[in-house]
N, C-alpha and C positions, 0 to 999 in steps of 0.2 A: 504494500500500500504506500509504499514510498512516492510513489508521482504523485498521489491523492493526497497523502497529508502533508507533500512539499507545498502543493497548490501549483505547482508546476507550471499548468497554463492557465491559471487563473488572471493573472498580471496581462500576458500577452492578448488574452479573449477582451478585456476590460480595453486597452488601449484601441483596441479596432470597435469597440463599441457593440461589443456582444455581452449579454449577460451570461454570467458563469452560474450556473444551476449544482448546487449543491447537493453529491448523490445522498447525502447521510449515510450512517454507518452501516445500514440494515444495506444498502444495495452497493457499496464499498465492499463490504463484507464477501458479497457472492462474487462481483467481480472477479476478487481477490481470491476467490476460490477456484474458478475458472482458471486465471493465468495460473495457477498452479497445477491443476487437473492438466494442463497443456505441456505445463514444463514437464511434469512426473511421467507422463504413458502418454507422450503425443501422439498416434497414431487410435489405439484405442479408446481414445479419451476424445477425440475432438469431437466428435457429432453429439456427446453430451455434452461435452462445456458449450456448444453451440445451443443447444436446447436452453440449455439454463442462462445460457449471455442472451438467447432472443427473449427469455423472458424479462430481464433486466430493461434489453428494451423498450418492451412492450409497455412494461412500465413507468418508463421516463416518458412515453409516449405520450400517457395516460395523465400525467403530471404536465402535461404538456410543452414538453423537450421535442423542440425539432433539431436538431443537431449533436451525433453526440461523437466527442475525442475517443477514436481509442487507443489509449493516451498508453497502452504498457505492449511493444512487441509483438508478443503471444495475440492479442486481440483479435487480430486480422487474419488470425490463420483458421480463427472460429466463423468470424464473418467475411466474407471475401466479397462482398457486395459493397455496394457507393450507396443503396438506399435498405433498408428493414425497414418493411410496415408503413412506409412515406415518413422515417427519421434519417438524414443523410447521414451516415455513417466516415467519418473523417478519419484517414490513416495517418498520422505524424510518419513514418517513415515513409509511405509514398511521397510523400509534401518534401523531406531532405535529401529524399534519392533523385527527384525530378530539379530540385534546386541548385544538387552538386553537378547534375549532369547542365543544364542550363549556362554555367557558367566553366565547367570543363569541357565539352563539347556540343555546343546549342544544334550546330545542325544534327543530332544526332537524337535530338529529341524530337519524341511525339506528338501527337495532337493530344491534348490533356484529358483526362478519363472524364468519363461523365456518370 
């Protein structure tokens, strides 16, 4: 839970004029149990940490969170989509991998994911 209780992108979402929505502990908690499930038995383990991260979802959803970071690694390997449920789903590594590449090699980049 180190990104979560650094605040990590809390600062940077704030300066572009997004509200930062606080998951509380109850849904921190599962998250965190997820990236775990992932690290531990990544192969038999991802279609349930997907299960249990879509309901995480489903419930920012319902709180009414359109956007959400997923802000630890592992995240992206449960969700591999740009949108769940009409919540756009943000990868911090896609965002530094197309950044490094942009300015290490731009013609070498794509048309940006959608």
């Amino acid at each position: 839970m180190g990104v979560y209780q650094g605040w990590v992108y809390e600062g940077c979402l704030r300066r572009f004029g997004l509200k930062f929505f606080d998951l509380g502990l109850d849904l921190a908690a599962e998250a965190h149990e997820v990236i775990y499930d992932i690290k531990s038995r990544p192969l038999p383990a991802l279609r349930q940490a997907r299960a249990r991260l879509e309901k995480v979802i489903l419930e920012l959803k319902r709180r009414k969170v359109q956007r959400v970071v997923l802000g630890c690694t592992e995240l992206p390997l449960a969700l591999t989509e740009y949108d769940f449920a009409g919540v756009q789903l943000i990868d911090p590594t896609t965002i530094l991998a197309r950044a490094l590449i942009s300015q290490a090699r731009p013609e070498k980049l794509s048309v940006a994911p959608t």
